[in-house]
HTML snippet that shows the backbone in 3Dmol.js (N, CA, C, O; Angstrom):
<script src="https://3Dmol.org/build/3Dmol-min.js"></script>
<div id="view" style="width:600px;height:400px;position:relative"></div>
<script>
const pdb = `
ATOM      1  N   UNK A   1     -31.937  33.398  -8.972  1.00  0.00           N
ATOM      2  CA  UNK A   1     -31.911  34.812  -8.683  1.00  0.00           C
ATOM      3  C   UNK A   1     -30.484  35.326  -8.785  1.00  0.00           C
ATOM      4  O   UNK A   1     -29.575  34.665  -8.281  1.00  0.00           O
ATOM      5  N   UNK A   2     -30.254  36.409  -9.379  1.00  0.00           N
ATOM      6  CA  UNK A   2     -28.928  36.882  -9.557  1.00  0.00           C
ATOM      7  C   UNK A   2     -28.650  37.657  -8.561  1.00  0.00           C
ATOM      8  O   UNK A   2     -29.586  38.148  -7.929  1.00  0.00           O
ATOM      9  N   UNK A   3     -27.396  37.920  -8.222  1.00  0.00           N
ATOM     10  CA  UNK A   3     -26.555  39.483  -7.607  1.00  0.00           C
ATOM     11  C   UNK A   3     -26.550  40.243  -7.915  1.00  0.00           C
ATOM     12  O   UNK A   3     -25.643  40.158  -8.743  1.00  0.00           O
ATOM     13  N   UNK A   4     -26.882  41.139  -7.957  1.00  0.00           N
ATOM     14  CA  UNK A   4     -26.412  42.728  -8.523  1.00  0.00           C
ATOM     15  C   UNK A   4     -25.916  43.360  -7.494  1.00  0.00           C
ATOM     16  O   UNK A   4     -26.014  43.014  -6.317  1.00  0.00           O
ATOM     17  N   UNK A   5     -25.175  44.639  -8.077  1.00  0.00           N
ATOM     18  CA  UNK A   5     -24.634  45.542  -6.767  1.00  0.00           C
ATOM     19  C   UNK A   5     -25.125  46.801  -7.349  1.00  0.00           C
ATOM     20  O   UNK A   5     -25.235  47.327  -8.457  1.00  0.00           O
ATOM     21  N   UNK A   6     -25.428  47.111  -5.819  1.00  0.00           N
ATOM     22  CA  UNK A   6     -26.168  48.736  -6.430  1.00  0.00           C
ATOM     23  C   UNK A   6     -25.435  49.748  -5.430  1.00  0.00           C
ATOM     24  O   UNK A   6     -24.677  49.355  -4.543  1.00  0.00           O
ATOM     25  N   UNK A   7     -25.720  51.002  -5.650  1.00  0.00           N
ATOM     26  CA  UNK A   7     -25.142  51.954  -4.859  1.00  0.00           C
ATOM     27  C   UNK A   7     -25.946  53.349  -5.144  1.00  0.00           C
ATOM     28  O   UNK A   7     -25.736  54.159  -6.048  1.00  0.00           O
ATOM     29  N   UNK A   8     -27.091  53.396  -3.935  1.00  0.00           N
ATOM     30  CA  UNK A   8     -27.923  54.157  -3.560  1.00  0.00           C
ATOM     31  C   UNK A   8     -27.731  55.784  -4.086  1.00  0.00           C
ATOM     32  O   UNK A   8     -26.665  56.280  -3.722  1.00  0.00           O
ATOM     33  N   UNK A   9     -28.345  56.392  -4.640  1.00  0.00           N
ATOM     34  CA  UNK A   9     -27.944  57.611  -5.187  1.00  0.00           C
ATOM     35  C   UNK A   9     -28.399  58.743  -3.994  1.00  0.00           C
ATOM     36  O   UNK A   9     -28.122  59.941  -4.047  1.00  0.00           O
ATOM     37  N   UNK A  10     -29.243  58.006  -2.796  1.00  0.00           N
ATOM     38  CA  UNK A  10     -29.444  58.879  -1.736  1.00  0.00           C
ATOM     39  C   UNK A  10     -28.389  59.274  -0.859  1.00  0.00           C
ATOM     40  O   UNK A  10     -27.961  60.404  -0.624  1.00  0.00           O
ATOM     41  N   UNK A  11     -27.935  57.833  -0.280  1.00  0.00           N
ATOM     42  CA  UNK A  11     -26.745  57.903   0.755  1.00  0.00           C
ATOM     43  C   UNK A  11     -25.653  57.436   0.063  1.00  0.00           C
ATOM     44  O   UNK A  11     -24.622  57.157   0.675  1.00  0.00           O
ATOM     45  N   UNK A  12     -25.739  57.311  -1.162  1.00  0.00           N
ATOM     46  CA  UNK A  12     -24.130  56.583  -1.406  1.00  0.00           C
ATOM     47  C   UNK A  12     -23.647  55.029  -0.983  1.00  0.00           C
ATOM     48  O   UNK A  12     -22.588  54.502  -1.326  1.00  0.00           O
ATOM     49  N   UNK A  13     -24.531  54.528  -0.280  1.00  0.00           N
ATOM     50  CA  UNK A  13     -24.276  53.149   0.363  1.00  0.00           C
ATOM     51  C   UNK A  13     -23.791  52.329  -0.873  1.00  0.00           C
ATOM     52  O   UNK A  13     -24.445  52.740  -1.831  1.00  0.00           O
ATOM     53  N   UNK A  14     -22.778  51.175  -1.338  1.00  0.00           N
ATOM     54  CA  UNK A  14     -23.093  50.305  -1.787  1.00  0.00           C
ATOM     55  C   UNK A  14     -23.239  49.018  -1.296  1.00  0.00           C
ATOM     56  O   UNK A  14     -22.748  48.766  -0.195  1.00  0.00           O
ATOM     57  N   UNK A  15     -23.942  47.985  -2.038  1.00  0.00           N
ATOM     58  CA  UNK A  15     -24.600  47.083  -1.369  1.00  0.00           C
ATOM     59  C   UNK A  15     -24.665  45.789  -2.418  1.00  0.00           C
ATOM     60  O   UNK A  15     -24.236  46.040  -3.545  1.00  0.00           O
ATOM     61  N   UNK A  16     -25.099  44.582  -2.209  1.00  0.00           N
ATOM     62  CA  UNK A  16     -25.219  44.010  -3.407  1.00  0.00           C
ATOM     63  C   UNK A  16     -26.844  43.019  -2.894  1.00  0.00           C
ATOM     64  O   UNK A  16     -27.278  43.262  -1.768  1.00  0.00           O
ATOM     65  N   UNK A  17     -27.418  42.240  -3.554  1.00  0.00           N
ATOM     66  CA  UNK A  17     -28.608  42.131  -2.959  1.00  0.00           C
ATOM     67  C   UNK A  17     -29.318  40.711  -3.966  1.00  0.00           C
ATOM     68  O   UNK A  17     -29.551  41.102  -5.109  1.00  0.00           O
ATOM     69  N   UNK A  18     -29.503  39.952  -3.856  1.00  0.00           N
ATOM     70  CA  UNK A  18     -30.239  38.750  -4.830  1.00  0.00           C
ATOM     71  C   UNK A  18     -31.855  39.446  -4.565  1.00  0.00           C
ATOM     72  O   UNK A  18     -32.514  39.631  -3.542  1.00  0.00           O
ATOM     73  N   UNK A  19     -32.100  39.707  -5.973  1.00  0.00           N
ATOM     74  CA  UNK A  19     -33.261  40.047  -6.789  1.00  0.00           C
ATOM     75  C   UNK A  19     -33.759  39.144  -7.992  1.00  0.00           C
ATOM     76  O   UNK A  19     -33.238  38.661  -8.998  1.00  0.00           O
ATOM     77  N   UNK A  20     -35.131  39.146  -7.355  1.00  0.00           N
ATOM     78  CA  UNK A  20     -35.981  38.609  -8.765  1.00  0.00           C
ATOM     79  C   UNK A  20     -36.452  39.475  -9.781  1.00  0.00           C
ATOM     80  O   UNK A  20     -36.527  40.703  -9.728  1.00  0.00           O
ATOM     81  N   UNK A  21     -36.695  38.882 -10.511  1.00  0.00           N
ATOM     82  CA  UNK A  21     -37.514  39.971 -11.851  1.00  0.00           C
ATOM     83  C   UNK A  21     -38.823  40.563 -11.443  1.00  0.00           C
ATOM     84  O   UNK A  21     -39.358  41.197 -12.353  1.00  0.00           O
ATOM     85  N   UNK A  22     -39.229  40.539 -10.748  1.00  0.00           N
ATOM     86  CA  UNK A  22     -40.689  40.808 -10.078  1.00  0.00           C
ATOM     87  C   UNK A  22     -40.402  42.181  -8.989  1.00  0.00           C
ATOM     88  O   UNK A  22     -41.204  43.085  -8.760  1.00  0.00           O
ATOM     89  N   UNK A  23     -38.811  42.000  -8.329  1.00  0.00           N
ATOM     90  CA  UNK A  23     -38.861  42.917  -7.424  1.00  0.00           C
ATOM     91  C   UNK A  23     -37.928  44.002  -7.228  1.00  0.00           C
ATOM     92  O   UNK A  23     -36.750  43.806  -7.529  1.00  0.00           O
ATOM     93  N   UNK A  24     -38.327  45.230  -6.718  1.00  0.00           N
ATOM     94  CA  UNK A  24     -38.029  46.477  -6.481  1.00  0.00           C
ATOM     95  C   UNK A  24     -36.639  46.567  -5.522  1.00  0.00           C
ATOM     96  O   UNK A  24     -37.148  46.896  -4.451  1.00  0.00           O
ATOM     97  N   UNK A  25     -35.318  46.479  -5.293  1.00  0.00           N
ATOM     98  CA  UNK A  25     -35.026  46.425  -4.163  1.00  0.00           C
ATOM     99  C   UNK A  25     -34.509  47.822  -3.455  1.00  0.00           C
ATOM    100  O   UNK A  25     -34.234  48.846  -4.081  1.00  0.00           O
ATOM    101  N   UNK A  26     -34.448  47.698  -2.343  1.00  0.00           N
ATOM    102  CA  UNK A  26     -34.244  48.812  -1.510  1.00  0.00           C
ATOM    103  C   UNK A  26     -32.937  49.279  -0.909  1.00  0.00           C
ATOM    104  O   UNK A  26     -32.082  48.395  -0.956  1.00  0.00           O
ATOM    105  N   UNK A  27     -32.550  50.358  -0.383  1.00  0.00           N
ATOM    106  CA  UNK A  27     -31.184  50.497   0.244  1.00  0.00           C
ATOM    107  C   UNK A  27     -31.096  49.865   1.547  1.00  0.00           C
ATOM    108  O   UNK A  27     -31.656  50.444   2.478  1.00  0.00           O
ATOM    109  N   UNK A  28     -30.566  48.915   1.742  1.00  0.00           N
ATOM    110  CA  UNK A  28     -30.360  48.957   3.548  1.00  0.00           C
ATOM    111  C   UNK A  28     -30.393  49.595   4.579  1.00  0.00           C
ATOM    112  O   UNK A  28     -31.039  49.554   5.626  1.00  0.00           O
ATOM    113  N   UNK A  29     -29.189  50.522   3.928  1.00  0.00           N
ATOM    114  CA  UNK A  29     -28.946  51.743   4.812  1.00  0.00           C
ATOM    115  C   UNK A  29     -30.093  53.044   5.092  1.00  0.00           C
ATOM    116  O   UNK A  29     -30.267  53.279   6.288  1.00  0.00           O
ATOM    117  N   UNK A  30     -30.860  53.876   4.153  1.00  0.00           N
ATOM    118  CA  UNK A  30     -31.799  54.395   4.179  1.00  0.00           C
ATOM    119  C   UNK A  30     -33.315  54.080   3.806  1.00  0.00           C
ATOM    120  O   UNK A  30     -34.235  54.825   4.143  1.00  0.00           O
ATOM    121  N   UNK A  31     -33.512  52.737   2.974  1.00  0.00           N
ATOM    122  CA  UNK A  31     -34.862  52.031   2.229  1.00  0.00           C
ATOM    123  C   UNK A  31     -35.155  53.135   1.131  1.00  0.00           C
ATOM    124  O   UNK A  31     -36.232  53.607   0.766  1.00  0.00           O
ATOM    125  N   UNK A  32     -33.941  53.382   0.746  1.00  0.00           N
ATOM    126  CA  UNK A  32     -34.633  54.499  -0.867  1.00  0.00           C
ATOM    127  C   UNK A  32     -34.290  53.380  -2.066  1.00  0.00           C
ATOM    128  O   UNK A  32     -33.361  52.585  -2.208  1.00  0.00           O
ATOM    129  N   UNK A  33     -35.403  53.675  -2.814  1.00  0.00           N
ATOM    130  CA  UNK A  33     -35.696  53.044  -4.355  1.00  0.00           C
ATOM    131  C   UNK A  33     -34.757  53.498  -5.432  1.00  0.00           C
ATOM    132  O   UNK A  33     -34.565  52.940  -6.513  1.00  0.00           O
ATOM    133  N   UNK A  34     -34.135  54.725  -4.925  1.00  0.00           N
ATOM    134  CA  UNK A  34     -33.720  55.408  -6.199  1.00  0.00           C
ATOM    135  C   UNK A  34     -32.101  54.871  -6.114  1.00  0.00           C
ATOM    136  O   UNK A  34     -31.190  55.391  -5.469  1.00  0.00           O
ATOM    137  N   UNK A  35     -32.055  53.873  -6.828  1.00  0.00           N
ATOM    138  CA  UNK A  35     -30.402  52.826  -6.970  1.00  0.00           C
ATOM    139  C   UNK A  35     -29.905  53.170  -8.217  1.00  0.00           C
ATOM    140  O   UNK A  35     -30.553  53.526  -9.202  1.00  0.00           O
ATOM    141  N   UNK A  36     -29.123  53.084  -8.142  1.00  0.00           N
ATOM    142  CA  UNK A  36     -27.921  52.675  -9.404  1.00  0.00           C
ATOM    143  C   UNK A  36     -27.192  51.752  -9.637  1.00  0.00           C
ATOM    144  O   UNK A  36     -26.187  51.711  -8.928  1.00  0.00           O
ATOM    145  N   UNK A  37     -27.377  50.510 -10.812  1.00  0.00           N
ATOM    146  CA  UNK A  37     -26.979  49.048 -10.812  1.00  0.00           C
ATOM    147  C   UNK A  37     -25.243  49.353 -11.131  1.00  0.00           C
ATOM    148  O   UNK A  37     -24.979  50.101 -12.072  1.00  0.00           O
ATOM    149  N   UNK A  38     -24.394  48.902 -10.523  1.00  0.00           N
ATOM    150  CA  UNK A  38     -23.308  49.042 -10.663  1.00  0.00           C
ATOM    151  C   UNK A  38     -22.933  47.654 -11.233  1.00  0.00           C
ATOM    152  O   UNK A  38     -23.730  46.717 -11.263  1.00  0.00           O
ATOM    153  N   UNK A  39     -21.276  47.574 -11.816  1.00  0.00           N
ATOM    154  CA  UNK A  39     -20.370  46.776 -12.779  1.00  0.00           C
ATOM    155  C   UNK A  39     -20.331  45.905 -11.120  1.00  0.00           C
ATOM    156  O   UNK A  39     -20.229  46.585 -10.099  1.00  0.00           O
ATOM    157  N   UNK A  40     -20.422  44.394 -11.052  1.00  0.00           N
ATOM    158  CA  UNK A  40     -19.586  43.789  -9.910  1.00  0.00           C
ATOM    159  C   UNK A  40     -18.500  43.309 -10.669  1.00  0.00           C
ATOM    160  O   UNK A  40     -18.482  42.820 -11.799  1.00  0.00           O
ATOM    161  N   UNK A  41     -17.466  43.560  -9.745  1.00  0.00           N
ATOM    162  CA  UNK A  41     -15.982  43.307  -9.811  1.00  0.00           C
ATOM    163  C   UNK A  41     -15.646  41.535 -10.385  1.00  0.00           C
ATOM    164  O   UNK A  41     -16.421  40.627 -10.086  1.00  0.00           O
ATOM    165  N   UNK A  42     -14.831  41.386 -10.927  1.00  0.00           N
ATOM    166  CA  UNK A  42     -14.682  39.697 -10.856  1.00  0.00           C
ATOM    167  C   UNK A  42     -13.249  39.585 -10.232  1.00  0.00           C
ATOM    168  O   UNK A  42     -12.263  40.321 -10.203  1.00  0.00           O
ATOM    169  N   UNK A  43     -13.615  38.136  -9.664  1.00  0.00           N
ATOM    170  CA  UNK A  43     -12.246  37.858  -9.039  1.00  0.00           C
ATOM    171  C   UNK A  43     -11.356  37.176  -9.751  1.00  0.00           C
ATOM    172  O   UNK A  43     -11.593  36.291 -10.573  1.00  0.00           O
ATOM    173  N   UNK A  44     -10.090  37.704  -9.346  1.00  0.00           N
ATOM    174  CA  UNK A  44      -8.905  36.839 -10.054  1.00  0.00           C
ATOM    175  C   UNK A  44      -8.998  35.632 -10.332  1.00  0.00           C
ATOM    176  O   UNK A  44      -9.546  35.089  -9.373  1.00  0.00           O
ATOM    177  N   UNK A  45      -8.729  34.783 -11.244  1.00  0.00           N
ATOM    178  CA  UNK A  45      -8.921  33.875 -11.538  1.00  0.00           C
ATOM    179  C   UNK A  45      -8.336  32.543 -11.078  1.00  0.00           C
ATOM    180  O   UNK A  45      -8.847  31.431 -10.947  1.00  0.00           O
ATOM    181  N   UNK A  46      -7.011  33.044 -10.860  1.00  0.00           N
ATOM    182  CA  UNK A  46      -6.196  32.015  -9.662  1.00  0.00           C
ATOM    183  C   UNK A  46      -6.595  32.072  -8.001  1.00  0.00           C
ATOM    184  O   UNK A  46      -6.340  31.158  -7.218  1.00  0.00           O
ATOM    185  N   UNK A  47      -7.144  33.097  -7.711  1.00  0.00           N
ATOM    186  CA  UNK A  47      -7.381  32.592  -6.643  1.00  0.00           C
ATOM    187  C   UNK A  47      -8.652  32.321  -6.319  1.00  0.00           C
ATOM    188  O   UNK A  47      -8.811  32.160  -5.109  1.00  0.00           O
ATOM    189  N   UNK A  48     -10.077  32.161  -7.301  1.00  0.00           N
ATOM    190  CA  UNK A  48     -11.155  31.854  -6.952  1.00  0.00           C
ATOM    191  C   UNK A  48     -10.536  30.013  -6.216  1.00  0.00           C
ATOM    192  O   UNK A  48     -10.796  29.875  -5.021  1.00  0.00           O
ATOM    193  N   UNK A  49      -9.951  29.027  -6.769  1.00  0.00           N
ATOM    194  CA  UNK A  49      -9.860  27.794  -6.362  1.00  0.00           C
ATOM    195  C   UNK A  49      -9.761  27.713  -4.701  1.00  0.00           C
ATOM    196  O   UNK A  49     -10.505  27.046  -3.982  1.00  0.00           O
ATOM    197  N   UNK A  50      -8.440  28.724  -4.188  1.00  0.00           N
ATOM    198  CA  UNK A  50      -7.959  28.891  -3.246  1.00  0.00           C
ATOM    199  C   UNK A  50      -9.251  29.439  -1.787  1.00  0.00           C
ATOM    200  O   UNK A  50      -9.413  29.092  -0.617  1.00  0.00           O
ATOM    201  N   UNK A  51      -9.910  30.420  -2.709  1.00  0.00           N
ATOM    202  CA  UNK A  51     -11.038  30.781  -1.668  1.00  0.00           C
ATOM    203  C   UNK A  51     -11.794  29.843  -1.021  1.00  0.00           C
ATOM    204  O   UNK A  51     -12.024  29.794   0.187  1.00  0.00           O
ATOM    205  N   UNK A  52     -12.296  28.848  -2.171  1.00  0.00           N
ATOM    206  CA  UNK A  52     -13.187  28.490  -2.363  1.00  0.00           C
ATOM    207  C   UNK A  52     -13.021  26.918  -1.083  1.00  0.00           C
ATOM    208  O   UNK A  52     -13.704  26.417  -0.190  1.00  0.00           O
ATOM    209  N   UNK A  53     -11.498  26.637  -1.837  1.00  0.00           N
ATOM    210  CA  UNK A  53     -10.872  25.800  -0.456  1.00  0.00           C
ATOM    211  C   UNK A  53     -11.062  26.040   1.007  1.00  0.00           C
ATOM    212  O   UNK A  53     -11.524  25.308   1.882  1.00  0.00           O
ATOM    213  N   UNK A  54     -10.509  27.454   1.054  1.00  0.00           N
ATOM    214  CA  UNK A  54     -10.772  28.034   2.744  1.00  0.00           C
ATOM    215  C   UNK A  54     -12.200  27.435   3.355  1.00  0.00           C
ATOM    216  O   UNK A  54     -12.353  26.780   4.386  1.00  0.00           O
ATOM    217  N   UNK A  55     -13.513  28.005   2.082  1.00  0.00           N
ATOM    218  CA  UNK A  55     -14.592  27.847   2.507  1.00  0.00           C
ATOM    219  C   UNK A  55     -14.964  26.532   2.972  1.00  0.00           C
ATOM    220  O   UNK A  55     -15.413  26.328   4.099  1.00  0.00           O
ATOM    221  N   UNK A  56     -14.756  25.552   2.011  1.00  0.00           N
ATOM    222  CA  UNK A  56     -15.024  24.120   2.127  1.00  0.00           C
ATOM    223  C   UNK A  56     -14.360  23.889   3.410  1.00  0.00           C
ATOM    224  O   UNK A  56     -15.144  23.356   4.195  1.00  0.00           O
ATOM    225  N   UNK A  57     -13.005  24.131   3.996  1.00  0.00           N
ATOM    226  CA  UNK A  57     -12.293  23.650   5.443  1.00  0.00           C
ATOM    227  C   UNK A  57     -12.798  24.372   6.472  1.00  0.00           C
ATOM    228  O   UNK A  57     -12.670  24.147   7.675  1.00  0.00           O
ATOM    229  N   UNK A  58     -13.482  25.410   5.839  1.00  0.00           N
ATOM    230  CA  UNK A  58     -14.118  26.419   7.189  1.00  0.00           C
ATOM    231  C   UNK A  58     -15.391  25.329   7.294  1.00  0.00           C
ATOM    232  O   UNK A  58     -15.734  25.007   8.432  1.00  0.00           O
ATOM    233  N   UNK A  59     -15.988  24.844   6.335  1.00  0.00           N
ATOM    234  CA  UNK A  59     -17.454  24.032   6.709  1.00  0.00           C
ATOM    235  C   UNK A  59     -17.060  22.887   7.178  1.00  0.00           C
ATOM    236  O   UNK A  59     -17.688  22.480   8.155  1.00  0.00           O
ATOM    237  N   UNK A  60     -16.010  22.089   6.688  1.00  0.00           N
ATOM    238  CA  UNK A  60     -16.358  20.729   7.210  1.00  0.00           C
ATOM    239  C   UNK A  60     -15.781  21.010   8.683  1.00  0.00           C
ATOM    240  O   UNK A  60     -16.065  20.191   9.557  1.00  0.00           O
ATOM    241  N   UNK A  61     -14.869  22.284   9.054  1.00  0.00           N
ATOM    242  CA  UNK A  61     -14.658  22.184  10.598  1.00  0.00           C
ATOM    243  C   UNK A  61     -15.635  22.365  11.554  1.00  0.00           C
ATOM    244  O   UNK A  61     -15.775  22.045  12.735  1.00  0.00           O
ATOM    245  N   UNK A  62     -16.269  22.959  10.734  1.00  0.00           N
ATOM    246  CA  UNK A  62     -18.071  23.585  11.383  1.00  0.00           C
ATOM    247  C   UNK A  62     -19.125  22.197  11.817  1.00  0.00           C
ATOM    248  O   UNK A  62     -19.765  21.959  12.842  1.00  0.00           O
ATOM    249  N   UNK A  63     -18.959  21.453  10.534  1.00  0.00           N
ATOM    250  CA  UNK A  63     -19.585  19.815  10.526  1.00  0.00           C
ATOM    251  C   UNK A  63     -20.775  19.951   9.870  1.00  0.00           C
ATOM    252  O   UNK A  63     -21.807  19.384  10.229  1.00  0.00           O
ATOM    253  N   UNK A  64     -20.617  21.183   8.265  1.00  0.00           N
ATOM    254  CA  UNK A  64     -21.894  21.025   7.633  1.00  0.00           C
ATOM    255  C   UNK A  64     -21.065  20.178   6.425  1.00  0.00           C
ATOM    256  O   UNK A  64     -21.229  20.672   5.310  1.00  0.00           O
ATOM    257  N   UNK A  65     -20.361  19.202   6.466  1.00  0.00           N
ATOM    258  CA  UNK A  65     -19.829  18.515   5.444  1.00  0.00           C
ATOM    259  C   UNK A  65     -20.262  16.773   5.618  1.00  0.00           C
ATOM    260  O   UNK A  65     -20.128  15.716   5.002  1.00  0.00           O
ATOM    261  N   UNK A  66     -21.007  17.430   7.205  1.00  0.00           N
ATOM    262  CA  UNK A  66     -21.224  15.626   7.275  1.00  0.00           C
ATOM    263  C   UNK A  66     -22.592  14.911   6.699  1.00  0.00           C
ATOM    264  O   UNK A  66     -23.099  13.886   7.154  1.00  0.00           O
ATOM    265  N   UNK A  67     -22.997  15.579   5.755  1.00  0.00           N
ATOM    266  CA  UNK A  67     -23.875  14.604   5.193  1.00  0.00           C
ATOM    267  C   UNK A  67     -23.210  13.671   3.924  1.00  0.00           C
ATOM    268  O   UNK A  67     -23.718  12.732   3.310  1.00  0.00           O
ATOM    269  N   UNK A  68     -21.698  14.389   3.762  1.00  0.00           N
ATOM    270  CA  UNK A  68     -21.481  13.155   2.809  1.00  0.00           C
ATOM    271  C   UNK A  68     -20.748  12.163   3.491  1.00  0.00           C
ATOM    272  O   UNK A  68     -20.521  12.027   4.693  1.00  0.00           O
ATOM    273  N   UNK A  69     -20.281  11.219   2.105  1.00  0.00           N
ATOM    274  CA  UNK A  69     -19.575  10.257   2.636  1.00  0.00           C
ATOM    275  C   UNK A  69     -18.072  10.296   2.637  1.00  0.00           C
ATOM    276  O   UNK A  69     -17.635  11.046   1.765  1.00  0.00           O
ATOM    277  N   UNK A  70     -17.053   9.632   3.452  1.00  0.00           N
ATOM    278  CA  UNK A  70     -16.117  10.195   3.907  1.00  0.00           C
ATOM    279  C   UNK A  70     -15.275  10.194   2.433  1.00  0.00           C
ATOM    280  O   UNK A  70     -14.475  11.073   2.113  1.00  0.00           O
ATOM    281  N   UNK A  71     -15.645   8.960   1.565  1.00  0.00           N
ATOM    282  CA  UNK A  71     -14.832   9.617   0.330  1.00  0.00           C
ATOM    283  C   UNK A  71     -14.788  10.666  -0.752  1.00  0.00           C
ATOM    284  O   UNK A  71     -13.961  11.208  -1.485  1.00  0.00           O
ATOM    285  N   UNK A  72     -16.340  10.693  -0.445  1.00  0.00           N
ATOM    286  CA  UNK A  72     -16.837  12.361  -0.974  1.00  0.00           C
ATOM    287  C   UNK A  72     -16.243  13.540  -0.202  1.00  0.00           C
ATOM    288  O   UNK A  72     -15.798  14.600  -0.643  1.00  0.00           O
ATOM    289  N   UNK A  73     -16.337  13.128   0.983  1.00  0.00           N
ATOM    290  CA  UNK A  73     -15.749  14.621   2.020  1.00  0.00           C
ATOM    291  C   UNK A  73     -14.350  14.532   1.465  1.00  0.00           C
ATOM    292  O   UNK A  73     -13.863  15.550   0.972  1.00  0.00           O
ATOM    293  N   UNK A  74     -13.593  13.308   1.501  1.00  0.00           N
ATOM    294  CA  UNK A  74     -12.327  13.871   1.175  1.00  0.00           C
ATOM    295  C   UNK A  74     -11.846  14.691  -0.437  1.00  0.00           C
ATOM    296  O   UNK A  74     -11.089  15.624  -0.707  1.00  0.00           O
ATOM    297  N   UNK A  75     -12.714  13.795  -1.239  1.00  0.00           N
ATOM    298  CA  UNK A  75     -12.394  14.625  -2.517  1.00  0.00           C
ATOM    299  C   UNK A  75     -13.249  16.161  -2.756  1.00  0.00           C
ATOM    300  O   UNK A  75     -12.973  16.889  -3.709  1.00  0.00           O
ATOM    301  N   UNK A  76     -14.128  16.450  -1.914  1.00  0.00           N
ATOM    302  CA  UNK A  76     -14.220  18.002  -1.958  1.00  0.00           C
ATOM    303  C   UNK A  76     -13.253  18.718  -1.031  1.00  0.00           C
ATOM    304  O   UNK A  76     -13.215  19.946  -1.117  1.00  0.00           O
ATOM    305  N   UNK A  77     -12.370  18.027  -0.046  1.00  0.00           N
ATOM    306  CA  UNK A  77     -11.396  18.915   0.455  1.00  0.00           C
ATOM    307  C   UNK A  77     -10.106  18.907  -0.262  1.00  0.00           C
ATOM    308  O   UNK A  77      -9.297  19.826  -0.132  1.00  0.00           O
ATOM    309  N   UNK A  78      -9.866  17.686  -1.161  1.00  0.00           N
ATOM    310  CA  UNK A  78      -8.731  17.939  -1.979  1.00  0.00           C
ATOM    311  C   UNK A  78      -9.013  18.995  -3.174  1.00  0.00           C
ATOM    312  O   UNK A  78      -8.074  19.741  -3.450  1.00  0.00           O
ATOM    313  N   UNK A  79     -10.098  19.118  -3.840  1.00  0.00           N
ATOM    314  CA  UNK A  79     -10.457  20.355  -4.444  1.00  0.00           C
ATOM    315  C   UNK A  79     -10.624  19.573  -6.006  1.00  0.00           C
ATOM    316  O   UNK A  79     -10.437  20.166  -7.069  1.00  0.00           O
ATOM    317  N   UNK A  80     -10.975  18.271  -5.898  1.00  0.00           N
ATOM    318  CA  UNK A  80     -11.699  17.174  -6.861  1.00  0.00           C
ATOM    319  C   UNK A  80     -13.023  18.061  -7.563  1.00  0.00           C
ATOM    320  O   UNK A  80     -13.771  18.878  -7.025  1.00  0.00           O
ATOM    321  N   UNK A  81     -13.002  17.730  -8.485  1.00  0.00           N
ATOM    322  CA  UNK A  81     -14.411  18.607  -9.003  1.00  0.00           C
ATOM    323  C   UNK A  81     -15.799  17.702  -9.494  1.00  0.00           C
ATOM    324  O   UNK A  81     -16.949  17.987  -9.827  1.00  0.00           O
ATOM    325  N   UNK A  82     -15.153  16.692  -9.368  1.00  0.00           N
ATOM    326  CA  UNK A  82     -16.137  15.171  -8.999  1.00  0.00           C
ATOM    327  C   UNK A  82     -16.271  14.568  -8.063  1.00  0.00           C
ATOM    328  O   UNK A  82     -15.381  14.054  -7.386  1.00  0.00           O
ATOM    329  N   UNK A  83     -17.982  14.533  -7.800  1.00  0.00           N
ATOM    330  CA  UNK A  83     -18.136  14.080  -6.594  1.00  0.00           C
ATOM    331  C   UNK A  83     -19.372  12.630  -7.190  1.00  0.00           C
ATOM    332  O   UNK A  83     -19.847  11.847  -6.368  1.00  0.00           O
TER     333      UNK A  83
END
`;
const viewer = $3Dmol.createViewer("view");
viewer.addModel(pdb, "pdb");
viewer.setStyle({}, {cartoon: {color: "spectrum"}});
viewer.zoomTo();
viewer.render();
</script>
């Protein structure tokens, strides 16, 4: 299912939302149909790695990293792209 970002032509809200091909989606903010698919932004390219790091140290501090093994945990926190 992809992302799209839309931005409600009722209230102006924008929003972004994972949609299937099957479905209609709605505004959050008011539940109006009548959207407008907007351009999503891309991120810089140097710092997608960096984000992506935060995230991984934000999880394994959390302890959703412990289903691997500790040499796997360590090479997804060094930012290894083989696991």
């Amino acid at each position: 299912m992809p992302i799209y970002d839309y931005k409600c032509t009722t209230c102006s809200h924008p929003f972004e939302v994972l949609v299937r091909s099957d479905t209609i989606p709605a505004c959050p903010n008011c539940g109006g149909t009548a959207l407008e698919k907007c351009v999503s932004p891309l991120a810089p390219a140097g710092k997608i790695e960096a984000i992506r790091m935060a995230h991984r140290r934000v999880a394994a501090a959390q302890g959703h990293l412990d289903h691997y093994s500790p040499s796997d945990k360590a090479k997804l926190l060094q930012g290894k792209k083989n696991i």
